[in-house]
PDB file of N, CA, C and O in Angstrom:
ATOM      1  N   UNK A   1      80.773 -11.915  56.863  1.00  0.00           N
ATOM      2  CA  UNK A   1      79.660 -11.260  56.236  1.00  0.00           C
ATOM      3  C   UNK A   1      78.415 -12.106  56.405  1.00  0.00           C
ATOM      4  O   UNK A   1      78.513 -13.333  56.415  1.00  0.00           O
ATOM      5  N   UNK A   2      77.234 -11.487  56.541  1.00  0.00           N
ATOM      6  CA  UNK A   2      76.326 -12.157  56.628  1.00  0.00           C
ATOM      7  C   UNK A   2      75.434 -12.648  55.385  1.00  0.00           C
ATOM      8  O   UNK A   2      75.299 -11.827  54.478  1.00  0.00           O
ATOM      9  N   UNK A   3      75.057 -13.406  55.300  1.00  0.00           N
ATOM     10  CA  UNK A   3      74.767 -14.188  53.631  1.00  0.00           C
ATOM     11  C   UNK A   3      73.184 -13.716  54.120  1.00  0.00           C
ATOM     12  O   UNK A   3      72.569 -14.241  55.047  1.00  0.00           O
ATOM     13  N   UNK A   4      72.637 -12.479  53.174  1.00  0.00           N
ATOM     14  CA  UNK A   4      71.801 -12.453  52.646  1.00  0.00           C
ATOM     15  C   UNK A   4      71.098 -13.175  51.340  1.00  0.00           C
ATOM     16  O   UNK A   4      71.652 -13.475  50.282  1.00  0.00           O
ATOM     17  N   UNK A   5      69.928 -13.340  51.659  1.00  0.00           N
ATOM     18  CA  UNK A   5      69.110 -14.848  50.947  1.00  0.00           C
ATOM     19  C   UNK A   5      68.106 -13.258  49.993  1.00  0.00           C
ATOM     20  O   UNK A   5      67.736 -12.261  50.615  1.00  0.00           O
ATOM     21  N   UNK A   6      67.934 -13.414  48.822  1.00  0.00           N
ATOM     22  CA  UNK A   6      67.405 -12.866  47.574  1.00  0.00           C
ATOM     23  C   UNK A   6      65.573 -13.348  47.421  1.00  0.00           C
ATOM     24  O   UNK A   6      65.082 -14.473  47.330  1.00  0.00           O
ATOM     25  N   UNK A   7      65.292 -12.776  47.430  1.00  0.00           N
ATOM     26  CA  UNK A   7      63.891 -12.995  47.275  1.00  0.00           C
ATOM     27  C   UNK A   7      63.533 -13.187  45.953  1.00  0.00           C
ATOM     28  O   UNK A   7      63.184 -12.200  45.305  1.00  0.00           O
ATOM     29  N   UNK A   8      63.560 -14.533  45.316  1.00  0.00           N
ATOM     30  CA  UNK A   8      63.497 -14.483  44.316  1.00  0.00           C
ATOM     31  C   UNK A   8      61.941 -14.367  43.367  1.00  0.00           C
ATOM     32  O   UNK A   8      61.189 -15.295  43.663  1.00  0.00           O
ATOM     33  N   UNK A   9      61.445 -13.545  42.462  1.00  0.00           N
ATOM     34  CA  UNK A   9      60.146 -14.146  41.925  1.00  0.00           C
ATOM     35  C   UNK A   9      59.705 -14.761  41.716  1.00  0.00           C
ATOM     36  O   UNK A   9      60.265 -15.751  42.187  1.00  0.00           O
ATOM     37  N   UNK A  10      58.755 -15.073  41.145  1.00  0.00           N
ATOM     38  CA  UNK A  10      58.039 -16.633  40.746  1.00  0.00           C
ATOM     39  C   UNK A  10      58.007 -16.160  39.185  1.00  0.00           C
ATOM     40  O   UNK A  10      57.671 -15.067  38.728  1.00  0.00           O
ATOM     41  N   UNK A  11      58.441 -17.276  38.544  1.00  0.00           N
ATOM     42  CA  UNK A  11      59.171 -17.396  37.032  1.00  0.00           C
ATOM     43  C   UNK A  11      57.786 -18.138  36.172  1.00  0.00           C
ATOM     44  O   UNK A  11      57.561 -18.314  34.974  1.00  0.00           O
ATOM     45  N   UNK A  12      57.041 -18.446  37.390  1.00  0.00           N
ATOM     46  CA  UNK A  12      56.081 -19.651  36.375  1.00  0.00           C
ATOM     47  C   UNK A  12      54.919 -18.903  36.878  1.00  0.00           C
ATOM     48  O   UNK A  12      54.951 -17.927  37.627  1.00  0.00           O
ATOM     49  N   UNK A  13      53.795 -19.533  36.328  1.00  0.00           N
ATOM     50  CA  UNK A  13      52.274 -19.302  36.508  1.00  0.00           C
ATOM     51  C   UNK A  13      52.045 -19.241  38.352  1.00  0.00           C
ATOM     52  O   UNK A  13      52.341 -20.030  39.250  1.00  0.00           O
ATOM     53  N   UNK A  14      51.476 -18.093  38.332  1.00  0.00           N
ATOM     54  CA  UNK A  14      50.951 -18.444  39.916  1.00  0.00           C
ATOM     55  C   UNK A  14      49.722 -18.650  39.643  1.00  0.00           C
ATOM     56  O   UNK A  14      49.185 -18.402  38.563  1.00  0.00           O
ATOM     57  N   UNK A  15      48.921 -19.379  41.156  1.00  0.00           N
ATOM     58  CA  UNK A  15      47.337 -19.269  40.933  1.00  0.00           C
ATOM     59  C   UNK A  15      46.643 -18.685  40.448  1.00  0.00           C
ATOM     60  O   UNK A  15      45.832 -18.974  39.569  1.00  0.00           O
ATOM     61  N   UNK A  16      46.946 -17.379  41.163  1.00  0.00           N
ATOM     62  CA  UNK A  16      45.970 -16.186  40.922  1.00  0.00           C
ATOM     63  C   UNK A  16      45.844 -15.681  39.179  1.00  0.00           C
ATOM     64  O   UNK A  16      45.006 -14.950  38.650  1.00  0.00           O
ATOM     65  N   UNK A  17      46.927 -16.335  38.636  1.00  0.00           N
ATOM     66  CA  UNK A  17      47.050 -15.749  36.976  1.00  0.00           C
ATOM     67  C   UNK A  17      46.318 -16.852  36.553  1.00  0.00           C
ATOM     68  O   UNK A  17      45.416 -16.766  35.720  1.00  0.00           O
ATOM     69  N   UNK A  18      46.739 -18.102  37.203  1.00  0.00           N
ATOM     70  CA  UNK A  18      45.553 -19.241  36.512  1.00  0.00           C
ATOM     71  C   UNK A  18      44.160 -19.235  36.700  1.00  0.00           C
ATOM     72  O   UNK A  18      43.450 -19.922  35.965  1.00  0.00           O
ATOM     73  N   UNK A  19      43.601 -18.426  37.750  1.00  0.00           N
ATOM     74  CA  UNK A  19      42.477 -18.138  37.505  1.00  0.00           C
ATOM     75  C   UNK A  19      41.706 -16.930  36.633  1.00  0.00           C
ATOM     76  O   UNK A  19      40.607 -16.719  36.122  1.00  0.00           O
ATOM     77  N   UNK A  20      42.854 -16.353  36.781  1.00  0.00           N
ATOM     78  CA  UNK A  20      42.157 -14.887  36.151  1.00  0.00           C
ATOM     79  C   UNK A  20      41.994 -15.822  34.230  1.00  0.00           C
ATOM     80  O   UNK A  20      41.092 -15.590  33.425  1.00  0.00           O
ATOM     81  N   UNK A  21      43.011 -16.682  34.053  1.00  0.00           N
ATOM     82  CA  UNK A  21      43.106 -16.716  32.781  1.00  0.00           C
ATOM     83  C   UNK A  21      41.703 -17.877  32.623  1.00  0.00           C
ATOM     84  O   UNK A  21      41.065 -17.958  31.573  1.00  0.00           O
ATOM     85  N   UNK A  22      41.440 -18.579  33.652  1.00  0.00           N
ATOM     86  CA  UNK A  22      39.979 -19.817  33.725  1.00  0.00           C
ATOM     87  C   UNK A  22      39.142 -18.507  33.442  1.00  0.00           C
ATOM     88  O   UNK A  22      38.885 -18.326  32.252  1.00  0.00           O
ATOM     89  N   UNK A  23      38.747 -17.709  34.196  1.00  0.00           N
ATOM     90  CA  UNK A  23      37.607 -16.974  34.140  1.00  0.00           C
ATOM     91  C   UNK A  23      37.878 -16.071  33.018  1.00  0.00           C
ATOM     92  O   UNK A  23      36.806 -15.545  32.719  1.00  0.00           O
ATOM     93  N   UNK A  24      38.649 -15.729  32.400  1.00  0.00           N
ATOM     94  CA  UNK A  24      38.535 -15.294  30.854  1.00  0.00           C
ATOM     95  C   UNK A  24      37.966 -16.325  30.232  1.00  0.00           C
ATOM     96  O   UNK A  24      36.936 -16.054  29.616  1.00  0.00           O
ATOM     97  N   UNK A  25      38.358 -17.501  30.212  1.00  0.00           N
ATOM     98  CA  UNK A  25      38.119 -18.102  28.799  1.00  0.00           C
ATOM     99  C   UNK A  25      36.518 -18.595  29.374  1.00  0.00           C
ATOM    100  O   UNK A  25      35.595 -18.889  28.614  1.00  0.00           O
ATOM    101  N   UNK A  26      36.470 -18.601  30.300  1.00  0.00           N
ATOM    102  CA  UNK A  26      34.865 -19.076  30.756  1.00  0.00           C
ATOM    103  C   UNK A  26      34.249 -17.991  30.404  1.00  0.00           C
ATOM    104  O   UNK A  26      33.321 -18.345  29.677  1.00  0.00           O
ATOM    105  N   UNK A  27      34.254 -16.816  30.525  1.00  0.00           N
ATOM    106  CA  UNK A  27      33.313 -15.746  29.826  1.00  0.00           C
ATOM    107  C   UNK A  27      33.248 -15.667  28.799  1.00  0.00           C
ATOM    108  O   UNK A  27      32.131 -15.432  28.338  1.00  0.00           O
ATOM    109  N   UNK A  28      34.561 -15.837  27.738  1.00  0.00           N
ATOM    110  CA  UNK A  28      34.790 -15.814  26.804  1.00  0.00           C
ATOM    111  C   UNK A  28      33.411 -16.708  25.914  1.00  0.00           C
ATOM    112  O   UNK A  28      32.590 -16.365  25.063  1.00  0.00           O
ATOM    113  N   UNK A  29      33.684 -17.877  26.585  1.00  0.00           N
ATOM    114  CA  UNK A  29      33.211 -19.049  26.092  1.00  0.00           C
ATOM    115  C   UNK A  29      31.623 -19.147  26.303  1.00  0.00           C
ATOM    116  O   UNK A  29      30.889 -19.579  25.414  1.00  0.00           O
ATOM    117  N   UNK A  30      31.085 -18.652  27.726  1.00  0.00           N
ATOM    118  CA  UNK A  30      29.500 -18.221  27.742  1.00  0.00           C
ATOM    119  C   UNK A  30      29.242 -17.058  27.121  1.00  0.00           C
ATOM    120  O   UNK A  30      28.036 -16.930  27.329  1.00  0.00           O
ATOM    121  N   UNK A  31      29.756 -15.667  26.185  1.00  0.00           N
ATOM    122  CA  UNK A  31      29.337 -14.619  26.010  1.00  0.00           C
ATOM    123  C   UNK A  31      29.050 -15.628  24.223  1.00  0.00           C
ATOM    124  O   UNK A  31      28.018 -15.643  23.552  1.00  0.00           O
ATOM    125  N   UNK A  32      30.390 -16.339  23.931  1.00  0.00           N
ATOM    126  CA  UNK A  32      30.124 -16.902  22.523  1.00  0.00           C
ATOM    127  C   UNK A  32      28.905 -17.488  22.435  1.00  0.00           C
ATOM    128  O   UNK A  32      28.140 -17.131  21.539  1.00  0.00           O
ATOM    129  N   UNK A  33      28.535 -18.483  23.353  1.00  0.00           N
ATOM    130  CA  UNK A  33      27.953 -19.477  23.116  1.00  0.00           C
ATOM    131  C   UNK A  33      26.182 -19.067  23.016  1.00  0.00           C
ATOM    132  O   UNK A  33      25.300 -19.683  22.417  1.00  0.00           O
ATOM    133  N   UNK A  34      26.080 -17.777  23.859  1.00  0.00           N
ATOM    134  CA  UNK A  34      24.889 -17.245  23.958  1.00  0.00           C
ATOM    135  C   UNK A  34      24.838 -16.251  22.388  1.00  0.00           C
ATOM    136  O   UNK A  34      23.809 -15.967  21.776  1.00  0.00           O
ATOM    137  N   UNK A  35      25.993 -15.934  22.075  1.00  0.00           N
ATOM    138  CA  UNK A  35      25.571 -15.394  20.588  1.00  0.00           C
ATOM    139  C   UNK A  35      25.761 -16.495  20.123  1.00  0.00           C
ATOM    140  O   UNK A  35      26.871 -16.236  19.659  1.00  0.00           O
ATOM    141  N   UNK A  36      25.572 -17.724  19.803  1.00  0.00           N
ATOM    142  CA  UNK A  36      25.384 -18.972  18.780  1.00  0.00           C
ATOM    143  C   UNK A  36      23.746 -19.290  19.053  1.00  0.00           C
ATOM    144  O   UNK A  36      22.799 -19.598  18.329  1.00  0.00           O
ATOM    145  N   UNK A  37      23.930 -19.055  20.445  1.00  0.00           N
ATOM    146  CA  UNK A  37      22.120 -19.500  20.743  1.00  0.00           C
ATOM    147  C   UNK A  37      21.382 -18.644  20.033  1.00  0.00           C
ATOM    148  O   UNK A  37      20.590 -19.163  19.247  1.00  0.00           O
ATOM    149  N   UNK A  38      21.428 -17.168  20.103  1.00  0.00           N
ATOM    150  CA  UNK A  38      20.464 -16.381  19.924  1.00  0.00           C
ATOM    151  C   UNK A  38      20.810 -16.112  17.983  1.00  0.00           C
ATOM    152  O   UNK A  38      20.093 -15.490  17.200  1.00  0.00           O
ATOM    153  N   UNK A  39      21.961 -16.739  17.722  1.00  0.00           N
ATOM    154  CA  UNK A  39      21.599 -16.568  16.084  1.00  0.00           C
ATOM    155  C   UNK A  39      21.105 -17.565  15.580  1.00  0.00           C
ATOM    156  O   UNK A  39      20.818 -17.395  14.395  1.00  0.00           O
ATOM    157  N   UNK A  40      20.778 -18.990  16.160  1.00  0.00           N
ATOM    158  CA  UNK A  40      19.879 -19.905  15.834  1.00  0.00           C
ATOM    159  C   UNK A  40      18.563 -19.195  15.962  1.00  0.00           C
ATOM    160  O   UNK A  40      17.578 -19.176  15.223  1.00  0.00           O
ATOM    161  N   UNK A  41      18.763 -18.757  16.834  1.00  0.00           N
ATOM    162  CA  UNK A  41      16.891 -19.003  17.167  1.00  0.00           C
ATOM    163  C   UNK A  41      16.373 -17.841  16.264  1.00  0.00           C
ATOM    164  O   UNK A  41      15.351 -17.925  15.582  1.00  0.00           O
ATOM    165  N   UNK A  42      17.298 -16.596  16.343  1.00  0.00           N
ATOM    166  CA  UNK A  42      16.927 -15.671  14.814  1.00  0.00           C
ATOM    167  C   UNK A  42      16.633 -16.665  13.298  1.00  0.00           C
ATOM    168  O   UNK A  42      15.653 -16.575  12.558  1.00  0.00           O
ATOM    169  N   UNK A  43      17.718 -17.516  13.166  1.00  0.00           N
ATOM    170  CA  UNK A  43      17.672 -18.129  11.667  1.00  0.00           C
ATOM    171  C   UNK A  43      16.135 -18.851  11.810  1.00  0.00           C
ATOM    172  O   UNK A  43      15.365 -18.812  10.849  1.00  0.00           O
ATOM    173  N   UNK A  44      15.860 -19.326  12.725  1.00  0.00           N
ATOM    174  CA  UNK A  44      15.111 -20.054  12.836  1.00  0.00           C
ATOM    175  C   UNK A  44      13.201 -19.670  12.849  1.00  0.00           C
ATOM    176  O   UNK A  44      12.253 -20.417  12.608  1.00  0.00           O
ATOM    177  N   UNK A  45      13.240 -18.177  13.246  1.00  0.00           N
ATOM    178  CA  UNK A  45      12.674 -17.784  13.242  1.00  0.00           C
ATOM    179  C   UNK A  45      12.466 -17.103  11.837  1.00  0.00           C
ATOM    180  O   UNK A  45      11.368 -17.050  11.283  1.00  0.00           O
ATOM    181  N   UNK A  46      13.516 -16.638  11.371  1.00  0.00           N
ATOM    182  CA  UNK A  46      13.412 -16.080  10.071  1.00  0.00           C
ATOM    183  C   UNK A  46      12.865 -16.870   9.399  1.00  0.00           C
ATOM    184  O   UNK A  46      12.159 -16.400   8.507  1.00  0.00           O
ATOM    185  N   UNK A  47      12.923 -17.967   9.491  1.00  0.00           N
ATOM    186  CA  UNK A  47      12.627 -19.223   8.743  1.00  0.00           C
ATOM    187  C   UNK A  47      10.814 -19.406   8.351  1.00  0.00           C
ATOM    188  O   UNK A  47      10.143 -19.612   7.340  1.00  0.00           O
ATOM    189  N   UNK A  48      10.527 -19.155  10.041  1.00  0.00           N
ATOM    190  CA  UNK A  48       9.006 -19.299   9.881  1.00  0.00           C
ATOM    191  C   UNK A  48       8.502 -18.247   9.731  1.00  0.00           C
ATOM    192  O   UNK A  48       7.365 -18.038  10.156  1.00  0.00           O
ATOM    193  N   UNK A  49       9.197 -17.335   9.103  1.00  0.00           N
ATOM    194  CA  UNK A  49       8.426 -15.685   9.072  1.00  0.00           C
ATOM    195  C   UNK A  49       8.238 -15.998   7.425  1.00  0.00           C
ATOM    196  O   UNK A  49       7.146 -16.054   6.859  1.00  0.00           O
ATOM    197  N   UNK A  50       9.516 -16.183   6.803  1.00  0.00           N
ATOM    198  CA  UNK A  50       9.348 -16.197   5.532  1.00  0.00           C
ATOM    199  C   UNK A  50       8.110 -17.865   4.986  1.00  0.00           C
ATOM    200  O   UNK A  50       7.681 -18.094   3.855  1.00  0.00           O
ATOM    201  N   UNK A  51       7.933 -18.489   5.943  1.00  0.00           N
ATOM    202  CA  UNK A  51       7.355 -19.647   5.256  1.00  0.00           C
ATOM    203  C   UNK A  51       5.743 -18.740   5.628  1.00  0.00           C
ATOM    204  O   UNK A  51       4.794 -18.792   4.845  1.00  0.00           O
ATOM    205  N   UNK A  52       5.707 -18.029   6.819  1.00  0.00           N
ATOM    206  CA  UNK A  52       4.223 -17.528   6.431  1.00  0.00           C
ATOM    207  C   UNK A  52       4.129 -15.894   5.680  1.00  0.00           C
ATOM    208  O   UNK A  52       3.169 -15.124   5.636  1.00  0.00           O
ATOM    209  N   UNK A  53       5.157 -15.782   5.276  1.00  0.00           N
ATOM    210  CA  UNK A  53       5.324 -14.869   4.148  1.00  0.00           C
ATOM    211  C   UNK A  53       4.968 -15.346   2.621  1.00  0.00           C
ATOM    212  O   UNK A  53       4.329 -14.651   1.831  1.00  0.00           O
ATOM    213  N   UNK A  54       5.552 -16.804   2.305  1.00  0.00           N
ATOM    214  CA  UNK A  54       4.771 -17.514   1.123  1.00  0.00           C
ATOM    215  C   UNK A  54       3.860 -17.513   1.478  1.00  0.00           C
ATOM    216  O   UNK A  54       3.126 -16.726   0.881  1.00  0.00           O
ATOM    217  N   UNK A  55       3.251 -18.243   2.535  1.00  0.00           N
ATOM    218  CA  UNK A  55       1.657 -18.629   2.311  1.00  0.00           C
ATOM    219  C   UNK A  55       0.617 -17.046   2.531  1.00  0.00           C
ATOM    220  O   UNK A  55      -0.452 -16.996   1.923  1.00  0.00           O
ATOM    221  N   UNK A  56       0.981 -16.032   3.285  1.00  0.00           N
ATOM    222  CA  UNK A  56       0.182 -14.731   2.791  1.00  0.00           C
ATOM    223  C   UNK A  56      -0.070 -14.289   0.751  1.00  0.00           C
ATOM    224  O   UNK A  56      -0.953 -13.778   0.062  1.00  0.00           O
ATOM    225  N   UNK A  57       1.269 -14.863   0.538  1.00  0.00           N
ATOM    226  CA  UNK A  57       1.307 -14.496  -0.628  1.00  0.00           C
ATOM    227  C   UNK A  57       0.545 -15.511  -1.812  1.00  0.00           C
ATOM    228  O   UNK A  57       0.133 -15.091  -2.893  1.00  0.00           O
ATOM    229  N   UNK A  58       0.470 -16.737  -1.413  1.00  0.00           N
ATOM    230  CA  UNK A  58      -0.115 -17.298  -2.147  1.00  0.00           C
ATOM    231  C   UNK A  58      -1.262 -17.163  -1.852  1.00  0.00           C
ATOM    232  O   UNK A  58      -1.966 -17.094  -2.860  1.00  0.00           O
ATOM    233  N   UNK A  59      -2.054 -17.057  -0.506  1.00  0.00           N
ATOM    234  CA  UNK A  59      -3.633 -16.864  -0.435  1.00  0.00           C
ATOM    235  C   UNK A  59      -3.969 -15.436  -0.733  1.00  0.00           C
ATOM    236  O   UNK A  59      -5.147 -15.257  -1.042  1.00  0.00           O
ATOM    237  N   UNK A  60      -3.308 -14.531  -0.713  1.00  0.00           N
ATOM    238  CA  UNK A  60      -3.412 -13.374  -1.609  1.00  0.00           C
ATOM    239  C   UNK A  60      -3.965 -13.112  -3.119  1.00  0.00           C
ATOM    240  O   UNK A  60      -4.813 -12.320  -3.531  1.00  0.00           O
ATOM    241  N   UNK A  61      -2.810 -14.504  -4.078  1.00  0.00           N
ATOM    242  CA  UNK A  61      -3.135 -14.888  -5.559  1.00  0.00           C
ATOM    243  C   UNK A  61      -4.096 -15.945  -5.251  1.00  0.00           C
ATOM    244  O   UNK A  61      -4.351 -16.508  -6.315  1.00  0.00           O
ATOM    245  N   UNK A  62      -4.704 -16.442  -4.351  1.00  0.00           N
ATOM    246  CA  UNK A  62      -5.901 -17.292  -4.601  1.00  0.00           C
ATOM    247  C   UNK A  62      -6.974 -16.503  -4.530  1.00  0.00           C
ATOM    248  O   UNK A  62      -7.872 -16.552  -5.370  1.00  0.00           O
ATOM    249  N   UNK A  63      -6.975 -15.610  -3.394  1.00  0.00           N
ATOM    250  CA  UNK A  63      -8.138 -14.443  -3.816  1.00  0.00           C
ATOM    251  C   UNK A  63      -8.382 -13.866  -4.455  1.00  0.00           C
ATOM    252  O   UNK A  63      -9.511 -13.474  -4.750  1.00  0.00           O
ATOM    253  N   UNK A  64      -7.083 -13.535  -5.029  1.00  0.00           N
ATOM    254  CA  UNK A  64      -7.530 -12.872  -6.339  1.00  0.00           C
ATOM    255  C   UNK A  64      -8.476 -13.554  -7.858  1.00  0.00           C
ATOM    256  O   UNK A  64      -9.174 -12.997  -8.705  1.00  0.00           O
ATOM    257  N   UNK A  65      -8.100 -14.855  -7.662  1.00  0.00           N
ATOM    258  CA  UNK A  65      -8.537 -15.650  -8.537  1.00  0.00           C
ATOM    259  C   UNK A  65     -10.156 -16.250  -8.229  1.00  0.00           C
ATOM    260  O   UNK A  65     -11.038 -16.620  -9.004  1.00  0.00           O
ATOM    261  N   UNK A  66     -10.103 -16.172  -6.916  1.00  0.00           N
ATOM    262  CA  UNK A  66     -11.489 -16.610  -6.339  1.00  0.00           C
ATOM    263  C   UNK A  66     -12.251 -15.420  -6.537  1.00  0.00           C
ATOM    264  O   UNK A  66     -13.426 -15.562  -6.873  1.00  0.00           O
ATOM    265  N   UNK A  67     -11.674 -13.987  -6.351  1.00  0.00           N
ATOM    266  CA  UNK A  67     -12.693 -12.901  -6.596  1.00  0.00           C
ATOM    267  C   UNK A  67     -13.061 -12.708  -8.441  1.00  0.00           C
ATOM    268  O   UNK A  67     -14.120 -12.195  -8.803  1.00  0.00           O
ATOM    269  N   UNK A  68     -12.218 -13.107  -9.241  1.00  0.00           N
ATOM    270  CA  UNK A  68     -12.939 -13.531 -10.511  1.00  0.00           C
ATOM    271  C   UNK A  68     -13.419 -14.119 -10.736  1.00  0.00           C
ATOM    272  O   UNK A  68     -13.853 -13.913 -11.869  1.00  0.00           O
ATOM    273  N   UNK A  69     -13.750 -14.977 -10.318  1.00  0.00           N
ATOM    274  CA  UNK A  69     -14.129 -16.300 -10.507  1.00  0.00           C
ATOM    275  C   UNK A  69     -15.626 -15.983 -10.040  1.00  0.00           C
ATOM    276  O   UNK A  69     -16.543 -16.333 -10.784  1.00  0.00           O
ATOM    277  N   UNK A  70     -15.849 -15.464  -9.077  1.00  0.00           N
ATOM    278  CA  UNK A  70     -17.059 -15.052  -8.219  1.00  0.00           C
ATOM    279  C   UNK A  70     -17.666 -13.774  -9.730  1.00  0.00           C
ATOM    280  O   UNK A  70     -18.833 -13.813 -10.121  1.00  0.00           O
ATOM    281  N   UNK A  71     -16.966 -13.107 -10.143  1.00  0.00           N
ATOM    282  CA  UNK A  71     -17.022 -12.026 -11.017  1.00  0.00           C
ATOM    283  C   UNK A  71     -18.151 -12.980 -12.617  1.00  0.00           C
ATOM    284  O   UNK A  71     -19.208 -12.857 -13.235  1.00  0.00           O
ATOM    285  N   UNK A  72     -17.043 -13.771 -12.543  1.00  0.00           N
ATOM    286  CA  UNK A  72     -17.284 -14.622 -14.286  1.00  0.00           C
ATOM    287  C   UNK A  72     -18.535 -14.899 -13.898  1.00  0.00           C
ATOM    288  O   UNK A  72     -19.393 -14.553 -14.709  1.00  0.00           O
ATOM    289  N   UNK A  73     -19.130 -15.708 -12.354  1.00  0.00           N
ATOM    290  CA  UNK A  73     -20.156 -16.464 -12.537  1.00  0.00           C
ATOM    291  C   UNK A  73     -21.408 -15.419 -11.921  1.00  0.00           C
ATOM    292  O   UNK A  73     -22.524 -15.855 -11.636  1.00  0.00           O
ATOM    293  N   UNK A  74     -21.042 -14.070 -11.782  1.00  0.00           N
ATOM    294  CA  UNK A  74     -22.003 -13.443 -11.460  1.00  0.00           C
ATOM    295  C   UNK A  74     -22.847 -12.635 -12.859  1.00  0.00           C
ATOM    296  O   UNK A  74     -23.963 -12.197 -13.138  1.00  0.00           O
ATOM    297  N   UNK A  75     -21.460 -12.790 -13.484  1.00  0.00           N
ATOM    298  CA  UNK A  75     -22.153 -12.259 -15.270  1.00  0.00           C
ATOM    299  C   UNK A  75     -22.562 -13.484 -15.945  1.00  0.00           C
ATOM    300  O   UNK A  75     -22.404 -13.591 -17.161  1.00  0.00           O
ATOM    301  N   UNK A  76     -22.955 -14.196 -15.411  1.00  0.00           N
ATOM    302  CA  UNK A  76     -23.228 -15.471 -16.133  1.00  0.00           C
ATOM    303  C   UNK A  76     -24.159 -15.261 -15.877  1.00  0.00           C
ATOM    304  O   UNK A  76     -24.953 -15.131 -16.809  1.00  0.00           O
ATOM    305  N   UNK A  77     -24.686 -15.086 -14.420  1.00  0.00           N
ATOM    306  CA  UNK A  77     -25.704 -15.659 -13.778  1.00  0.00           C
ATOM    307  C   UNK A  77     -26.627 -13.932 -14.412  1.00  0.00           C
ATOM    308  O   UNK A  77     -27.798 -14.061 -14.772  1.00  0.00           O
ATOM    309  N   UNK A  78     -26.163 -12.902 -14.457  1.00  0.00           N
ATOM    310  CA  UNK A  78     -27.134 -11.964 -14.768  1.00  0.00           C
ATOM    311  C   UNK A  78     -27.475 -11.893 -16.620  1.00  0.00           C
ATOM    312  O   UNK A  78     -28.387 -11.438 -17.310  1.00  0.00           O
ATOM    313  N   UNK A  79     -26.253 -12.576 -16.869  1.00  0.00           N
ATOM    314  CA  UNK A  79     -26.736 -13.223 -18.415  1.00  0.00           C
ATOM    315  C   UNK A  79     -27.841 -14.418 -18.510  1.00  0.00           C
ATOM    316  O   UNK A  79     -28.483 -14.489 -19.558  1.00  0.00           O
ATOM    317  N   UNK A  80     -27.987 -14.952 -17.921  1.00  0.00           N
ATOM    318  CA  UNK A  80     -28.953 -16.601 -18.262  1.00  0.00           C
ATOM    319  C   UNK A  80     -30.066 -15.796 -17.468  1.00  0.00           C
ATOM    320  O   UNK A  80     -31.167 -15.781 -18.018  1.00  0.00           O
ATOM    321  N   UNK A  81     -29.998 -15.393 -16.746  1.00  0.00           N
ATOM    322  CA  UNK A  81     -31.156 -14.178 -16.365  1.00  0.00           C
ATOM    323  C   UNK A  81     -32.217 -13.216 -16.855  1.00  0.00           C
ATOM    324  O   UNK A  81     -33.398 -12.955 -16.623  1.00  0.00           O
ATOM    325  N   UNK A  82     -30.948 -12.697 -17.872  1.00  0.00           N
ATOM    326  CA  UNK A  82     -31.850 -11.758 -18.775  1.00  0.00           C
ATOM    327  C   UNK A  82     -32.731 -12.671 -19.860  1.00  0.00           C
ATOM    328  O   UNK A  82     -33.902 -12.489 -20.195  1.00  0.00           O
ATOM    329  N   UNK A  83     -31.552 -13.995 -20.426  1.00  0.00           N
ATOM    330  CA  UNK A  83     -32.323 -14.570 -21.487  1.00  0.00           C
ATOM    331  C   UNK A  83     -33.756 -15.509 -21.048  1.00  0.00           C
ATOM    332  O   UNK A  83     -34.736 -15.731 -21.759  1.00  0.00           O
ATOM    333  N   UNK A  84     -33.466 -16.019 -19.451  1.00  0.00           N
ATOM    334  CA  UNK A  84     -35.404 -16.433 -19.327  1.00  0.00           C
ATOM    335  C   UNK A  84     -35.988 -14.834 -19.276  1.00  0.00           C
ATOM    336  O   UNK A  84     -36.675 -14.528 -20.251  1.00  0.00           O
ATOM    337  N   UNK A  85     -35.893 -14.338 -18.789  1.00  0.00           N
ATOM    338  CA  UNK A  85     -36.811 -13.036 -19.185  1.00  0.00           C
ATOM    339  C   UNK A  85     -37.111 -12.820 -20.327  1.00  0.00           C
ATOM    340  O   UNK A  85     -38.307 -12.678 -20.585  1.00  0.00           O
ATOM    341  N   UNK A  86     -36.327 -12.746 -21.163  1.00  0.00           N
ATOM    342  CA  UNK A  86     -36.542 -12.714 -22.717  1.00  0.00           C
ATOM    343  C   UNK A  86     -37.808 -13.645 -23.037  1.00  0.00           C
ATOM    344  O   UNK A  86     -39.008 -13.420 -23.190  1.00  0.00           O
ATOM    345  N   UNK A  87     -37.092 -14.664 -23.065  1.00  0.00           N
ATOM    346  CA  UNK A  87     -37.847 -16.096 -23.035  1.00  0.00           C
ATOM    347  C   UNK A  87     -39.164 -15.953 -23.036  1.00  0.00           C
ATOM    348  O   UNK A  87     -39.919 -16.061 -24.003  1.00  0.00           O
ATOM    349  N   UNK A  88     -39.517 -15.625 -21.555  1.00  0.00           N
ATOM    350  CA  UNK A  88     -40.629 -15.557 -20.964  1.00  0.00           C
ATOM    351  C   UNK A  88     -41.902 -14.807 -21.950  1.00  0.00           C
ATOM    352  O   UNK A  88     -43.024 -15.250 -22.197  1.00  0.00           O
ATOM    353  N   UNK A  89     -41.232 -13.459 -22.414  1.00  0.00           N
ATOM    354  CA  UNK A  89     -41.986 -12.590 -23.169  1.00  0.00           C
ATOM    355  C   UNK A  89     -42.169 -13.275 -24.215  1.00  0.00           C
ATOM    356  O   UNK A  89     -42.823 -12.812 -25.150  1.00  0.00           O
TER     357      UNK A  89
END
């Protein structure tokens, strides 16, 4: 009889699976890493939105205080006004 030889499979990792499995985890690993980048730079930005979100808000309440203030000394000024007129007579 003639001794036929069995073609046996390959039981272990071939190349081609070791690469397919490199280039998973390499995409894997640049698709993560670019969402870590781009949620820094959101936090980061949020950051300076809200810090010129205080300061709109506080020069907001300074105007407001500066436009009374302008108010108090304009009735002052049409008060000490009337009284040299008075005066005068």
């Amino acid at each position: 009889m003639a001794s036929k030889k069995k073609k046996l499979k390959p039981n272990g990792i071939t190349f081609g699976m070791a690469t397919v499995i490199l280039m998973s985890i390499a995409i894997v690993l640049i698709l993560t890493s670019i969402k870590i980048y781009l949620s820094n730079q959101i936090y980061y930005e949020s950051k300076v939105v809200n810090k010129m979100t205080r300061e709109v808000s506080v020069l907001k309440a300074e105007n407001v205080m500066l436009q009374q203030s302008v108010e108090a000394l304009k009735f002052k000024n049409r008060v000490t006004d009337t009284i040299f007129v008075i005066q005068d007579n």
